[in-house]
Jmol script that loads the backbone (N, CA, C; Angstrom):
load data "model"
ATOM      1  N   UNK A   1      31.841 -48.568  -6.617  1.00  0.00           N
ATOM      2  CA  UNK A   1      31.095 -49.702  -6.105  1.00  0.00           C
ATOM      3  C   UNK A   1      29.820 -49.157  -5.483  1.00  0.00           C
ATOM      4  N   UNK A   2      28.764 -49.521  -5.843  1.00  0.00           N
ATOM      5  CA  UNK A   2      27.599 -49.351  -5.194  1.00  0.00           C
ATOM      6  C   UNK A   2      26.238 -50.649  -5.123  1.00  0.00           C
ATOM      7  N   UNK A   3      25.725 -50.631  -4.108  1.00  0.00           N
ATOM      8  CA  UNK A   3      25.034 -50.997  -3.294  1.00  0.00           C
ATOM      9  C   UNK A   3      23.511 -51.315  -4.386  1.00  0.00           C
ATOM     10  N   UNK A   4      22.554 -51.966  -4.244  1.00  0.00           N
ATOM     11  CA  UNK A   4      21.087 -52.255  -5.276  1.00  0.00           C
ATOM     12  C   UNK A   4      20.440 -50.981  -5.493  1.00  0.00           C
ATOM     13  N   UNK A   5      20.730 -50.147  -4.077  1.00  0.00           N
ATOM     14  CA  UNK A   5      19.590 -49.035  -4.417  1.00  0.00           C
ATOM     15  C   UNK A   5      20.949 -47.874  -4.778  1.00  0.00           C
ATOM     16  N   UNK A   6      21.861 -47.981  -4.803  1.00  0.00           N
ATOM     17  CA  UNK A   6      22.673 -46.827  -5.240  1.00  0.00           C
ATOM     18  C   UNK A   6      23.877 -46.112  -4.354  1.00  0.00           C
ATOM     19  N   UNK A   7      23.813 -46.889  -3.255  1.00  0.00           N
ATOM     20  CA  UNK A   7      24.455 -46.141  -2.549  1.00  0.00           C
ATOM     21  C   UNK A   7      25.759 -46.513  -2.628  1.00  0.00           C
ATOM     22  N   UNK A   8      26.888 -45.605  -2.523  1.00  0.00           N
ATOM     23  CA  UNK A   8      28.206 -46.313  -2.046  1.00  0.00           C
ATOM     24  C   UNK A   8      28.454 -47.157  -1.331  1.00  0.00           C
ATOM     25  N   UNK A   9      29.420 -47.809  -2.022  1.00  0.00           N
ATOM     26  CA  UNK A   9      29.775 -49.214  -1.292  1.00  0.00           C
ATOM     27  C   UNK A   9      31.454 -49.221  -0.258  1.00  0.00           C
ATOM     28  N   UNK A  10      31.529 -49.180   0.970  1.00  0.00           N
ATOM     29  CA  UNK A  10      32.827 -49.199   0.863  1.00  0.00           C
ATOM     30  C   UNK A  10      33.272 -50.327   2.100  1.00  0.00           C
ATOM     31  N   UNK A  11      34.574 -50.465   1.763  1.00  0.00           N
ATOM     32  CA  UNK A  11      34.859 -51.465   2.875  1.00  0.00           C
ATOM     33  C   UNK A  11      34.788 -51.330   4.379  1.00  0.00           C
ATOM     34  N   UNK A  12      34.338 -52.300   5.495  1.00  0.00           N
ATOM     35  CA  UNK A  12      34.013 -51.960   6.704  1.00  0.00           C
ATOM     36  C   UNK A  12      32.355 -51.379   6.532  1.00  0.00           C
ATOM     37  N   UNK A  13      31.759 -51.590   5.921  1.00  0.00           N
ATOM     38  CA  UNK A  13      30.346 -51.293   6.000  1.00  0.00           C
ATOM     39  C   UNK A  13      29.935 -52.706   6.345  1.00  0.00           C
ATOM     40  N   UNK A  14      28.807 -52.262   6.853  1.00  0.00           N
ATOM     41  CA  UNK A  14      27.912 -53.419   7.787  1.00  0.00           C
ATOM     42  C   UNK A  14      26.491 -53.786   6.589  1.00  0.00           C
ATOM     43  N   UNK A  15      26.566 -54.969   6.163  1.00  0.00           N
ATOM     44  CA  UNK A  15      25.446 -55.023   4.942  1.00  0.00           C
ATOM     45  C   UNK A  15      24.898 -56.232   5.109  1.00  0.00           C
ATOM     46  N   UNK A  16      23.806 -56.250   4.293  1.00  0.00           N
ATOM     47  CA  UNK A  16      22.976 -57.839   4.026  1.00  0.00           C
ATOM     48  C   UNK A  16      23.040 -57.741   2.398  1.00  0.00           C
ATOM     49  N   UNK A  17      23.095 -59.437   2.261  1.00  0.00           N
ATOM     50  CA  UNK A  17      23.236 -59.511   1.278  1.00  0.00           C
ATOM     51  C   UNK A  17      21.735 -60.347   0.825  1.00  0.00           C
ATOM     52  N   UNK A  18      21.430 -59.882  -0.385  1.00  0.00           N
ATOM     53  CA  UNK A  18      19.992 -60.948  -1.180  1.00  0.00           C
ATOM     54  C   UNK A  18      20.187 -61.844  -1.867  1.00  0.00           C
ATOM     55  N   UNK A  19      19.211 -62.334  -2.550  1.00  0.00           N
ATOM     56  CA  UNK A  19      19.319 -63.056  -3.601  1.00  0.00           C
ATOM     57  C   UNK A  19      19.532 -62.654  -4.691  1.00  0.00           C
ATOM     58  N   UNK A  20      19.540 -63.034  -6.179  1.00  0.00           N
ATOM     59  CA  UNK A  20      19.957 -61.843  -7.411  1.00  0.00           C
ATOM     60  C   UNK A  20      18.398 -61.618  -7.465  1.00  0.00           C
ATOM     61  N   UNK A  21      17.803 -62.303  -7.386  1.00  0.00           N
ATOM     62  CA  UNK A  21      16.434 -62.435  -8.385  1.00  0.00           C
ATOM     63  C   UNK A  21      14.893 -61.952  -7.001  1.00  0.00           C
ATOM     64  N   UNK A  22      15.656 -61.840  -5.659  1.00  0.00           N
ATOM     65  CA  UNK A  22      14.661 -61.739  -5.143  1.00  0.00           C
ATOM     66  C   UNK A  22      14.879 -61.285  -4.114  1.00  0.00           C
ATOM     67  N   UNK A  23      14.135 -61.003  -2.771  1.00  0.00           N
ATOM     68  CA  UNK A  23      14.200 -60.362  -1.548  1.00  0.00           C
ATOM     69  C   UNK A  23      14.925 -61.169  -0.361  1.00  0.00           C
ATOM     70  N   UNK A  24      15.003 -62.712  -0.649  1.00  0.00           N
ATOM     71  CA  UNK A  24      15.342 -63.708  -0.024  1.00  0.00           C
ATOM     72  C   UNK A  24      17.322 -63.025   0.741  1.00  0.00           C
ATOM     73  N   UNK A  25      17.224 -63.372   2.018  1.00  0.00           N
ATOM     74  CA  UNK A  25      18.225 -62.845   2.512  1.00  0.00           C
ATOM     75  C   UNK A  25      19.346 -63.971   2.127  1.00  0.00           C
ATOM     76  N   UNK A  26      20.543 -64.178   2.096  1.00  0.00           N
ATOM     77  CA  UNK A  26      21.654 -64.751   1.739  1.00  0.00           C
ATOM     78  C   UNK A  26      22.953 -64.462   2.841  1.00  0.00           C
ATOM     79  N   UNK A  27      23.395 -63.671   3.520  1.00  0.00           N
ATOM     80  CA  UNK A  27      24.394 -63.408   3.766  1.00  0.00           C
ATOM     81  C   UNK A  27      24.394 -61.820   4.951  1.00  0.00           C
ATOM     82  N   UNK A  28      24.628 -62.042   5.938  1.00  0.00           N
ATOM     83  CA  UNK A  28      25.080 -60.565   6.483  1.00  0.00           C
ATOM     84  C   UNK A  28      26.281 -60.591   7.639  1.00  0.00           C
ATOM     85  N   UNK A  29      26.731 -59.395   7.488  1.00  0.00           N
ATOM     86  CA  UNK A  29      28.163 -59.132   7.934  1.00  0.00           C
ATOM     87  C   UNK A  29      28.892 -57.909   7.421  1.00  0.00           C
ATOM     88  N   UNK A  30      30.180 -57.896   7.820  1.00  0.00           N
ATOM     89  CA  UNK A  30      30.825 -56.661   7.255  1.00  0.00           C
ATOM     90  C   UNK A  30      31.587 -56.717   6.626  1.00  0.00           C
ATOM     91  N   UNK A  31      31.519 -56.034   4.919  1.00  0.00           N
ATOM     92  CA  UNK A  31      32.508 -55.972   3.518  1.00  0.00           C
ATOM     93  C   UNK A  31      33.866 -55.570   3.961  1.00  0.00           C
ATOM     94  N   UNK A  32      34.284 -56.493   3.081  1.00  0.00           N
ATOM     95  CA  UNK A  32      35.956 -56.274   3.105  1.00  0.00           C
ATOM     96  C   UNK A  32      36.331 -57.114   1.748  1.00  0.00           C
ATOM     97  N   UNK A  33      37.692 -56.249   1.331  1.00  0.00           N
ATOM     98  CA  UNK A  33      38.400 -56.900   0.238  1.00  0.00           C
ATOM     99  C   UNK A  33      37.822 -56.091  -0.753  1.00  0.00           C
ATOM    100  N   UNK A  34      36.582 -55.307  -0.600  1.00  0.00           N
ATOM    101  CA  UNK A  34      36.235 -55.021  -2.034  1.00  0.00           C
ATOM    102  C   UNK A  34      36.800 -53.521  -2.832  1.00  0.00           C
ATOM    103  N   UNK A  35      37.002 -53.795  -4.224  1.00  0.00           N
ATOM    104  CA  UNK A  35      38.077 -53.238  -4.856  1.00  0.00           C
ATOM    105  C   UNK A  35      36.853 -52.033  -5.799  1.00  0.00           C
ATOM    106  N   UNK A  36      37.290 -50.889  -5.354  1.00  0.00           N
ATOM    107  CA  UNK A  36      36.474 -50.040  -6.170  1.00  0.00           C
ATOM    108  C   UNK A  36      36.380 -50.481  -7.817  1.00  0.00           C
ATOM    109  N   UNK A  37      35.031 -50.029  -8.673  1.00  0.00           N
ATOM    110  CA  UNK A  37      34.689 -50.059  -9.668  1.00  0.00           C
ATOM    111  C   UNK A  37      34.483 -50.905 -10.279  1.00  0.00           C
ATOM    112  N   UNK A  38      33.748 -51.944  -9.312  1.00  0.00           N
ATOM    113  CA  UNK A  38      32.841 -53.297  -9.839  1.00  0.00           C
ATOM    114  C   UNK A  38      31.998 -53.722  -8.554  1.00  0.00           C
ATOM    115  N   UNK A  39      30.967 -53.893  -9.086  1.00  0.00           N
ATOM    116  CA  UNK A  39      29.621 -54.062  -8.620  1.00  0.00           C
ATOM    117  C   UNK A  39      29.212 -55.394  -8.180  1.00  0.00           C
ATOM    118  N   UNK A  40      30.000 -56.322  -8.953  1.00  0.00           N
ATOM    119  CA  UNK A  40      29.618 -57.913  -9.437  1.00  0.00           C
ATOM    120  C   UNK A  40      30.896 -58.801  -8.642  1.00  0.00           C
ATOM    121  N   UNK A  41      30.220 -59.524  -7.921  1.00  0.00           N
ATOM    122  CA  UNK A  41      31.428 -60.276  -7.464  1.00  0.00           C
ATOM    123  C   UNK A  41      32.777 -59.696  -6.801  1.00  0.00           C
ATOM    124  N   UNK A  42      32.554 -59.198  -6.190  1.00  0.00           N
ATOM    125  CA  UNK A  42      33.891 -57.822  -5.728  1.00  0.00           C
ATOM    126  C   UNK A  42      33.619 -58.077  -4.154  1.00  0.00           C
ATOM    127  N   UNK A  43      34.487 -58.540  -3.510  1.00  0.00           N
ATOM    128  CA  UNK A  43      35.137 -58.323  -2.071  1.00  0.00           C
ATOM    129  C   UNK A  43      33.695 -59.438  -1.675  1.00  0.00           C
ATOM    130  N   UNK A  44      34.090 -59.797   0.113  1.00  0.00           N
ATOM    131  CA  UNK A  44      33.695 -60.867   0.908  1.00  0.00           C
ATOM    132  C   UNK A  44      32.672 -60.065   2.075  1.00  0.00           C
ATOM    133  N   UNK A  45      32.123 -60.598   2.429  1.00  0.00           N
ATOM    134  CA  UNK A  45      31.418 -60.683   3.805  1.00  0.00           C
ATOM    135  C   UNK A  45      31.814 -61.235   4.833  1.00  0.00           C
ATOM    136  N   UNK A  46      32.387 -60.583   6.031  1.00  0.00           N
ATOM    137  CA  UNK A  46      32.821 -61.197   6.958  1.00  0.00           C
ATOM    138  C   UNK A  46      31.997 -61.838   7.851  1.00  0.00           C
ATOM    139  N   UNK A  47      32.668 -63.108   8.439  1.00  0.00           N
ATOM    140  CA  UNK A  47      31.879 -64.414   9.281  1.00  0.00           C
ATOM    141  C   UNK A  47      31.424 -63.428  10.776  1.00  0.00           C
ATOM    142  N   UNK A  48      30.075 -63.248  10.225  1.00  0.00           N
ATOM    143  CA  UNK A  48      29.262 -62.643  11.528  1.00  0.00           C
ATOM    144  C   UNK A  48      28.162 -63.566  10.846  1.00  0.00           C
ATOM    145  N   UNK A  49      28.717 -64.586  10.913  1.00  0.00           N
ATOM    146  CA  UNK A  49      28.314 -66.045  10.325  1.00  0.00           C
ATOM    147  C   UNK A  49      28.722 -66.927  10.478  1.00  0.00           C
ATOM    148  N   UNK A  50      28.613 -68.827   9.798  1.00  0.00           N
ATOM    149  CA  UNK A  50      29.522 -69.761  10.190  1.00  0.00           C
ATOM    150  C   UNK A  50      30.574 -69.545   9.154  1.00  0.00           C
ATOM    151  N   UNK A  51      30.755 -69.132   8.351  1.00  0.00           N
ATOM    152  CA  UNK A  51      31.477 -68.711   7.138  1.00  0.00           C
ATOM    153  C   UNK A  51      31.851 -67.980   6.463  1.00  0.00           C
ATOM    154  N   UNK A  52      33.088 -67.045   5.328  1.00  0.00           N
ATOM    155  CA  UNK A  52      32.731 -65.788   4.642  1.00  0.00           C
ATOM    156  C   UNK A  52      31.946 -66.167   3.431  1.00  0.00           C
ATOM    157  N   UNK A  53      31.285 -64.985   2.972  1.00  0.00           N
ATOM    158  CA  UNK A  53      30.228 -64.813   1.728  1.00  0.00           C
ATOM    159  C   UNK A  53      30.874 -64.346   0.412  1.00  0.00           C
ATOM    160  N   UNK A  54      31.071 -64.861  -0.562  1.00  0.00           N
ATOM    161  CA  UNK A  54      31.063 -63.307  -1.697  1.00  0.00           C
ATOM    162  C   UNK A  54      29.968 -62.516  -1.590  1.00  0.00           C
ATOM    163  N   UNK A  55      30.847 -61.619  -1.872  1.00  0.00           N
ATOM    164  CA  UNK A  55      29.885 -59.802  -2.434  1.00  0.00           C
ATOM    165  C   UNK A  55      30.032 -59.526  -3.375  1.00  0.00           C
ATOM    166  N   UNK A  56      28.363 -59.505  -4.094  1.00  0.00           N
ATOM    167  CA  UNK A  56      28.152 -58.515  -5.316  1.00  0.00           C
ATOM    168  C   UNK A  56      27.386 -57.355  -4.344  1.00  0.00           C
ATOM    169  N   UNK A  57      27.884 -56.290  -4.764  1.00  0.00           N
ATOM    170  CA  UNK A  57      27.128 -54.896  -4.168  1.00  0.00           C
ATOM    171  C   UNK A  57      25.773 -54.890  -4.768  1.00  0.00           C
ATOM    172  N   UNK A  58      25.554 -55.283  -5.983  1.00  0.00           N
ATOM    173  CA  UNK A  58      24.019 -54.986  -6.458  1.00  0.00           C
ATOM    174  C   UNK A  58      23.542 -55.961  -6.143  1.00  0.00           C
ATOM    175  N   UNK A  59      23.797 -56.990  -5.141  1.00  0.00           N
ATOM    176  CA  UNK A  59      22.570 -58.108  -4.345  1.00  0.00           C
ATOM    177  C   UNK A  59      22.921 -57.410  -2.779  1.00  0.00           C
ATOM    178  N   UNK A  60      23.124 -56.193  -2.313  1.00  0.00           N
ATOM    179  CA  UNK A  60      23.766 -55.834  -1.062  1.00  0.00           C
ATOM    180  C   UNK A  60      22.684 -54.444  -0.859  1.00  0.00           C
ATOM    181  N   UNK A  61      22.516 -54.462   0.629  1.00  0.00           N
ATOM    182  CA  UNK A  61      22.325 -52.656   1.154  1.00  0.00           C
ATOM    183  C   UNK A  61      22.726 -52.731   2.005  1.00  0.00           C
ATOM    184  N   UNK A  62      23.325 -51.436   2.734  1.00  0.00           N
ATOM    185  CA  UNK A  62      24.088 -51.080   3.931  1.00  0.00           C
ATOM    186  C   UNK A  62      22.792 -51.046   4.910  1.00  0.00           C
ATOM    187  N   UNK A  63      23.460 -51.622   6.268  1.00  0.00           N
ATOM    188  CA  UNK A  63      22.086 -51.747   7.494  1.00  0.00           C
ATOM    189  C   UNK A  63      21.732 -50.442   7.608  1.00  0.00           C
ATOM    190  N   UNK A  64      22.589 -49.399   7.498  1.00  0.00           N
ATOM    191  CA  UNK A  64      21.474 -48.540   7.523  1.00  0.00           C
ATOM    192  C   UNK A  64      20.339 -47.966   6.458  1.00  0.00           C
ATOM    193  N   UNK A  65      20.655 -48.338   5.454  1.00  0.00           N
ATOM    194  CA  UNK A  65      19.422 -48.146   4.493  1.00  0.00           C
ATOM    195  C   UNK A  65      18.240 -49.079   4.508  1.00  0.00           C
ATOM    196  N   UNK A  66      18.572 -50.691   5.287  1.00  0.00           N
ATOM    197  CA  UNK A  66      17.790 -51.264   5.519  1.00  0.00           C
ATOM    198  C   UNK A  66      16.998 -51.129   6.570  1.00  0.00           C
ATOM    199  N   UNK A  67      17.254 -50.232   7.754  1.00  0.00           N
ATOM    200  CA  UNK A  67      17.228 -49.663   9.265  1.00  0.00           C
ATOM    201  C   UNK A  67      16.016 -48.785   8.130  1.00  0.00           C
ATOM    202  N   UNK A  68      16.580 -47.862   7.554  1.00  0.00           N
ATOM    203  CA  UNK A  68      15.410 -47.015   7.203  1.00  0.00           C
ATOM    204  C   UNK A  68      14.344 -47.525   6.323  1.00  0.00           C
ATOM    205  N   UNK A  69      13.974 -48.692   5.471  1.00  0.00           N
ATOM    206  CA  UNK A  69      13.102 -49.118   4.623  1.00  0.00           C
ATOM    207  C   UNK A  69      12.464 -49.737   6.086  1.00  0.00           C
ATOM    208  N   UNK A  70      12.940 -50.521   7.291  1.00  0.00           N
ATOM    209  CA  UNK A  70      12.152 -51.412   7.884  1.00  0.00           C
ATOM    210  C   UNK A  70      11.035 -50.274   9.043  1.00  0.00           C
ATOM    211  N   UNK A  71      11.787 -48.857   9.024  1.00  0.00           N
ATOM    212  CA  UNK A  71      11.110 -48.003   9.768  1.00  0.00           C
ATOM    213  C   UNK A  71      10.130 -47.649   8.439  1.00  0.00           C
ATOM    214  N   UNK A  72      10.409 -46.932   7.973  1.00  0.00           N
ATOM    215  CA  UNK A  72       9.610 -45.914   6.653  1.00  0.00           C
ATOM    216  C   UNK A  72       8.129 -47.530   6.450  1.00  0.00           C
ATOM    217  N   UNK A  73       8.424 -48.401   6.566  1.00  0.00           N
ATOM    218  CA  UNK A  73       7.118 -49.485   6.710  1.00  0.00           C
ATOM    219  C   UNK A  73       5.961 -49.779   7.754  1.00  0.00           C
ATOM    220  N   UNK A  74       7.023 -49.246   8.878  1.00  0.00           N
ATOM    221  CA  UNK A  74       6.528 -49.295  10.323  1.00  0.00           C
ATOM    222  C   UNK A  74       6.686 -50.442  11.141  1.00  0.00           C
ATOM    223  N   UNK A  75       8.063 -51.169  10.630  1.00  0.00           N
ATOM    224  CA  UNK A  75       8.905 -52.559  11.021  1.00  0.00           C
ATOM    225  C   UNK A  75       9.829 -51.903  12.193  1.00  0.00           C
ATOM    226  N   UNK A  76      10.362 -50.677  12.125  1.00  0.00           N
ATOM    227  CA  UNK A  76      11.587 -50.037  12.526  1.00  0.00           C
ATOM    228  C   UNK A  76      11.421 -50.546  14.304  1.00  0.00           C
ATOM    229  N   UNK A  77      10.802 -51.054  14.798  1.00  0.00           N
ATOM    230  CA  UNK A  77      10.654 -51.369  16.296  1.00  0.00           C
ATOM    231  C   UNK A  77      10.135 -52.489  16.807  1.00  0.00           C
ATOM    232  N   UNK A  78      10.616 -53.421  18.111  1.00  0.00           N
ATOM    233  CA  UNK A  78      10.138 -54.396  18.097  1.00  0.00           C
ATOM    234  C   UNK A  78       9.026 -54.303  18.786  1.00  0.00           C
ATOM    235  N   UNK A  79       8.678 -55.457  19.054  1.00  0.00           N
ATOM    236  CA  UNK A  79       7.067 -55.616  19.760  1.00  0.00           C
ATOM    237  C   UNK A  79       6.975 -54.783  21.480  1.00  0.00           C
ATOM    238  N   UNK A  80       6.121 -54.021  21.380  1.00  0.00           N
ATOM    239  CA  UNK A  80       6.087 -53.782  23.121  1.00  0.00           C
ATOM    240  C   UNK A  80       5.619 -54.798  23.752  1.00  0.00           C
ATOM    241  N   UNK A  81       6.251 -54.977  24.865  1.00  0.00           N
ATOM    242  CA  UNK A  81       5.454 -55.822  26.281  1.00  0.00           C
ATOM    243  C   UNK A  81       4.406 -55.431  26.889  1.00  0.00           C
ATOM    244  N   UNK A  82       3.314 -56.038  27.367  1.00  0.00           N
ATOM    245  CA  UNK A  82       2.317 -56.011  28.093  1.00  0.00           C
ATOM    246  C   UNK A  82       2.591 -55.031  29.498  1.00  0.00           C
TER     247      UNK A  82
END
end "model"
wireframe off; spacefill off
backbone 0.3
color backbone group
């Protein structure tokens, strides 16, 4: 099971989920249920939400790979105070 950009996927990881077709966020929380060696429709997102999600891993990245795309941009920090 792996993740859009490649990474392993495993259960108890903390992820966001996209759209298929685009950057649009859909879903975040932490995978469970998902059954090695499918990518597509495989295991849930837990309600760190009003609801659970399906998970496809290739609409998914783990927060920390997203932690590092929002730094490597120069997003990685919030606003300073005056």
């Amino acid at each position: 099971m792996h993740y859009r950009n490649g990474r392993e996927a495993k259960n108890g990881d903390k992820v966001v989920q996209f759209q298929m077709d685009g950057p649009v966020l859909t879903a975040v929380g932490v995978l469970y249920d998902a059954t090695p060696g499918n990518d597509y429709c495989n295991g849930n997102i837990a309600p760190t939400q009003p609801q659970p999600t399906g998970a496809c891993m290739c609409d998914c990245l783990h927060v920390d790979d997203l932690a590092a795309i929002l730094k490597e941009k120069g997003l990685g920090k919030g606003a300073t105070g005056k």
